[in-house]
Structure formats: structure tokens, C-alpha cells
C-alpha positions in Angstrom: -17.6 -18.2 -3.6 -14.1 -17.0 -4.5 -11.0 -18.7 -2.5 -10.5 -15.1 -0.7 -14.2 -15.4 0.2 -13.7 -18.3 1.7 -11.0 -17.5 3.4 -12.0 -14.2 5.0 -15.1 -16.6 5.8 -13.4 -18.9 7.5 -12.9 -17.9 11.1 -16.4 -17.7 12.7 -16.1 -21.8 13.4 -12.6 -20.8 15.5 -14.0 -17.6 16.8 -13.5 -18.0 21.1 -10.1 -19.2 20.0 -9.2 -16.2 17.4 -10.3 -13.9 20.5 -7.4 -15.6 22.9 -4.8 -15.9 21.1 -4.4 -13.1 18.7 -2.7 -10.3 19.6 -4.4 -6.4 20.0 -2.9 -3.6 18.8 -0.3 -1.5 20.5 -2.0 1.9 22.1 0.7 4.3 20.3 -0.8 3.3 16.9 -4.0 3.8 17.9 -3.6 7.4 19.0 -1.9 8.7 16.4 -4.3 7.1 13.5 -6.9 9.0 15.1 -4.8 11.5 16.6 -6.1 11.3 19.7 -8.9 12.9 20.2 -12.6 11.4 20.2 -14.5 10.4 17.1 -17.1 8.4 15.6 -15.1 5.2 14.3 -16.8 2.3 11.9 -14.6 -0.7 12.5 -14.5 -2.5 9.4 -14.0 -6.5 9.7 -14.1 -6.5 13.4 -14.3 -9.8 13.8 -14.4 -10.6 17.5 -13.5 -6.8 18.6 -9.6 -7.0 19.4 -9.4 -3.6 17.9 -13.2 -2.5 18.4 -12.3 -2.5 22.4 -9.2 -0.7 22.1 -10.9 2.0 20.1 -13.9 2.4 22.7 -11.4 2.2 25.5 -9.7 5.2 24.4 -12.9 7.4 24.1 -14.2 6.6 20.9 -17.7 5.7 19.6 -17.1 2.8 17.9 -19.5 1.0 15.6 -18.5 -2.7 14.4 -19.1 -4.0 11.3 -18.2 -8.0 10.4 -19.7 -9.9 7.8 -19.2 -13.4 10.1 -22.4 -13.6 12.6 -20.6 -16.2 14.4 -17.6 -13.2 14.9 -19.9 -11.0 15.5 -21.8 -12.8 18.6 -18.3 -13.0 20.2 -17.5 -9.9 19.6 -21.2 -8.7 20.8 -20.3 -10.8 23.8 -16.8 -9.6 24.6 -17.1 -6.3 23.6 -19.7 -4.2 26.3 -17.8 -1.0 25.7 -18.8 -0.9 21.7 -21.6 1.4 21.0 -23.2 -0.8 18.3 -22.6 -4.3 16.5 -23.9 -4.5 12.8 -23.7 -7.2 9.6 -21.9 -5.9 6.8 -18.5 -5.5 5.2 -16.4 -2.9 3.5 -18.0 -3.1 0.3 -21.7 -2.5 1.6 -21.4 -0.9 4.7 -24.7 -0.4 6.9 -23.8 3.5 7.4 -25.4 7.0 6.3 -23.8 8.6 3.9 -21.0 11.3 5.4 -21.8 9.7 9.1 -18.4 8.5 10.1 -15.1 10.3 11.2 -12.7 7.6 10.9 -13.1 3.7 8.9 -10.5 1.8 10.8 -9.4 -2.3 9.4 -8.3 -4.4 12.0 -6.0 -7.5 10.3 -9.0 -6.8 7.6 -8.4 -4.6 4.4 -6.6 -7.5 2.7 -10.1 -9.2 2.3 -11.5 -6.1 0.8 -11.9 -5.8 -2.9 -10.5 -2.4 -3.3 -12.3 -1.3 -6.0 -15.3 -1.2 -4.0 -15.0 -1.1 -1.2 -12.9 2.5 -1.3 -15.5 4.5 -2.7 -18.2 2.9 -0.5 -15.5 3.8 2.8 -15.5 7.3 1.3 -18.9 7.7 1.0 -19.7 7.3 5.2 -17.0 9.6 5.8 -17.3 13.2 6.9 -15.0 15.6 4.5 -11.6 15.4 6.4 -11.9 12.0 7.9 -9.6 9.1 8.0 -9.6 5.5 6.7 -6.8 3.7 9.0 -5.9 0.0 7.5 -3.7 -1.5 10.4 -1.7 -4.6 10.7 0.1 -6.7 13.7 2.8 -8.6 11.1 5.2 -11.5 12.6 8.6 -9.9 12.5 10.6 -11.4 10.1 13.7 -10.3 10.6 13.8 -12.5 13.7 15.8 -15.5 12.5 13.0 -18.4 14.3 10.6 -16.3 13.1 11.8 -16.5 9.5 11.8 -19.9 9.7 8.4 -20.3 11.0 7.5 -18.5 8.2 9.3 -20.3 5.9 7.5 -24.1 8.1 3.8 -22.9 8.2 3.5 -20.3 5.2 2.6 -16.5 5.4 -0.7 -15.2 5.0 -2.2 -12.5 2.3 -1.7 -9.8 5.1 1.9 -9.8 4.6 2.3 -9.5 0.8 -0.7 -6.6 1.0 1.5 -4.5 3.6 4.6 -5.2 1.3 2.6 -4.0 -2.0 0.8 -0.8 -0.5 2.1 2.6 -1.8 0.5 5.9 -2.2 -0.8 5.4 -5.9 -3.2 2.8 -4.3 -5.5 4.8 -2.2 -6.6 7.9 -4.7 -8.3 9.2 -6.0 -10.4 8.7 -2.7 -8.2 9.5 -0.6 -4.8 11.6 -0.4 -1.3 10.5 0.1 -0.3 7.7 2.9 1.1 8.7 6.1 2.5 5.4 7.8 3.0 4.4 11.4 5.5 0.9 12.8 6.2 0.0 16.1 7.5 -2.9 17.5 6.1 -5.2 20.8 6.5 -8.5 21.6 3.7 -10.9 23.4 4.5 -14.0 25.3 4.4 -17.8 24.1 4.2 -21.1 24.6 4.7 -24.6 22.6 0.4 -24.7 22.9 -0.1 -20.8 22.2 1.8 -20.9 19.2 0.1 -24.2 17.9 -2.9 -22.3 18.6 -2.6 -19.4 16.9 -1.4 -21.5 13.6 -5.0 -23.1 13.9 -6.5 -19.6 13.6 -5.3 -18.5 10.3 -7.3 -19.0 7.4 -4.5 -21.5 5.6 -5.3 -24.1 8.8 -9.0 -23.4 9.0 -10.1 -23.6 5.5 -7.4 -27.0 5.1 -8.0 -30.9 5.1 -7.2 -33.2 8.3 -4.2 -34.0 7.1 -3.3 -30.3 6.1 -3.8 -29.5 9.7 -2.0 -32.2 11.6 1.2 -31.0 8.8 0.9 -27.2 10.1 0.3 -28.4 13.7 3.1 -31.0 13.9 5.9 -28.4 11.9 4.8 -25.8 14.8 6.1 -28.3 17.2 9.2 -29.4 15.6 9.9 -25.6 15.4 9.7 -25.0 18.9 11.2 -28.0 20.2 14.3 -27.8 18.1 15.0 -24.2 17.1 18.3 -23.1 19.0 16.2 -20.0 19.9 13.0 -21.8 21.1 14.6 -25.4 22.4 14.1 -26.3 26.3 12.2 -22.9 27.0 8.5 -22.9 28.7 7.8 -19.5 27.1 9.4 -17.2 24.6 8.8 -14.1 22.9 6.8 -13.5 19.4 7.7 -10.2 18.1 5.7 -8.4 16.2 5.9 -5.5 13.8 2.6 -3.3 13.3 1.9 -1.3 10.8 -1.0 1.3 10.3 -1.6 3.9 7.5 -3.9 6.9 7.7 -5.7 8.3 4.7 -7.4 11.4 4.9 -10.8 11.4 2.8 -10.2 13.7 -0.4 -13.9 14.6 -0.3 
């Protein structure tokens, strides 16, 4: 198993916990990757169905796909509005050929190996429909959370969202239209330690590795001018989505 493997592996054994505390996805994105109306979505990487909800609450029929079955129980158990729940990932996805009208990637697509999973996405979509990789990135250009950044270490989702352009998608699919927003979700001291011990860099580390991450979240909060003395604070986010419009 190759380190991204086990990485992208490594969250079924935190799954109730990557449920609470990461964030979903602000409703504005959603609508205008799918523009709105309703479709037949595949949700690649679901996980535990943060994104798979939001989908089926706006109208769609949404099909999950996660290669993790200890994900995909919570997200089977959390997630009533979801048509269906299958084992699979991006690179052999349990579909028909030309089934799908949208592929969407929930904090995902930087686990896929491009190179196969695009022309397997491709193949389960109908001519015209979208493949929607979308992202809820820590906003660095907040100065605490530069420096928690800077304490606890970014993740591969960042340095993917910095690197995409539109020579990386054909020739599957055409040209990238791109979508930000900004929100912010509430904190505190716990939360934050808590969602440091759901990314892959805590869950796939040593004892001693963990206790380092956990104990540098503390400091953070307990002595940043920005985060010092308060009970709960904001983290701002910045998501991104891109839609890609099958070429076939």
C-alpha cells in the first residue's frame, strides 16, 4: 500500500468523530455546480455523507460511493435521505456506463490517481454531464490561521487546489469553470483539537506524533492574541468547487 493509500485509508477508525466535526459545504456552491436543478449525482469518496446529504437535500438522487466500509456504515447510518450506498472509488466505480449526470468529490479528488480515475468518471457520465471536485480549505490569509498551519502542518488538499488548472482535466473533460465562497463555523479549544485528530497526518501518526499535534493545538489557542481567553472563536474557511462538463 502506497503512503497516499494509506492515508485516504485512514479515517474509517475516527469515522463518528470525522462526521461531527468537519465542516459541510456551503449551499451556494452546491447549486451552482449542479446548477440547480435535479440530477442523478454519484458522490465519489463520500465518506460519512457530509456532502451526500446536502446533495439529496436539495432534490438530487444521490448515489455514494467510499472505498472505507467503516465510512460507509456511518454514512449508511447518518444519511436516510441518500438513494443508495455502494463500495468503490474513483478509479473502479460500481456504475453503468453513461448512467450518471453529475460525479461530485467531497474533500476527495486529492486521493484519486488522476490518470484513472478521469476516464473511468467519464465513462458513467451522460454526454453533457459534470464532474464537480469541491473543497472546504482553512483560510490562510487569516493571521491565527496561518500559524496553525504553519503548528500542525497542511494536508495534500491544499497543494492539489493550488496546482489545479485547466490543462489538468482534458482531454476528458473541457475547460474549468471555478466557484469560492467564504463561511466561517464556530470553535472551541476541544473542537479544534478534535478536528486536528481527524486528518490523515494525526490518524496515520505514532503516540508521540499525536500528543505533538494535540498539545501545539492547545498552545495555539491558549496563547494566540486572536484566540487567548475566548470560549469560542471563529474558523474561516475558503471553499472551492470546479465544474467540468464531460467532453463526450
Amino acid at each position: 500500500m502506497t503512503a497516499d493509500e494509506q492515508y485516504a485509508l485512514s479515517f474509517g477508525q475516527a469515522a463518528d468523530a470525522y462526521d461531527a466535526i468537519r465542516p459541510t459545504y456551503p449551499r451556494e456552491a452546491v447549486t451552482w455546480a449542479l446548477v440547480g436543478k435535479p440530477r442523478t449525482v454519484v458522490d465519489l469518496g463520500a465518506g460519512t455523507g457530509i456532502l451526500s446529504r446536502l446533495l439529496a437535500d436539495e432534490g438530487h438522487h444521490v448515489i455514494a460511493v467510499e472505498p472505507d466500509e467503516q465510512m460507509l456504515a456511518a454514512l449508511r447510518a447518518k444519511s436516510p435521505g441518500v438513494a443508495d450506498a455502494k463500495t468503490g472509488d474513483a478509479e473502479h466505480i460500481p456504475m453503468a456506463d453513461a448512467s450518471v449526470d453529475a460525479v461530485t468529490a467531497g474533500q476527495a479528488y486529492h486521493w484519486f490517481d488522476p490518470d484513472r480515475a478521469h476516464p473511468e468518471i467519464a465513462r458513467v457520465l451522460r454526454p453533457g454531464g459534470v464532474f464537480v471536485p469541491i473543497w472546504n480549505i482553512r483560510d490562510g490569509s487569516v493571521p491565527w490561521v496561518r500559524e496553525m498551519s504553519e503548528y500542525i502542518g497542511t494536508s495534500k488538499a491544499e497543494a492539489t487546489v493550488r496546482q489545479l488548472d485547466d490543462s489538468h482535466f482534458p482531454p476528458y473533460f473541457e475547460p474549468t469553470e471555478r466557484f469560492e465562497t467564504h463561511y466561517t463555523r464556530p470553535f472551541t479549544e476541544d473542537a479544534l483539537v478534535d478536528l486536528v485528530k481527524s486528518r490523515s497526518y494525526y490518524l496515520t501518526g505514532d503516540d508521540a506524533h499525536r500528543a505533538e499535534l494535540e498539545r501545539r493545538a492547545r498552545h495555539l489557542v491558549r496563547t494566540h492574541p486572536d484566540l487567548a481567553g475566548r470560549d469560542t472563536f471563529d474558523l474561516p474557511y475558503v471553499t472551492v468547487a470546479y465544474r467540468l462538463r464531460h467532453t463526450g
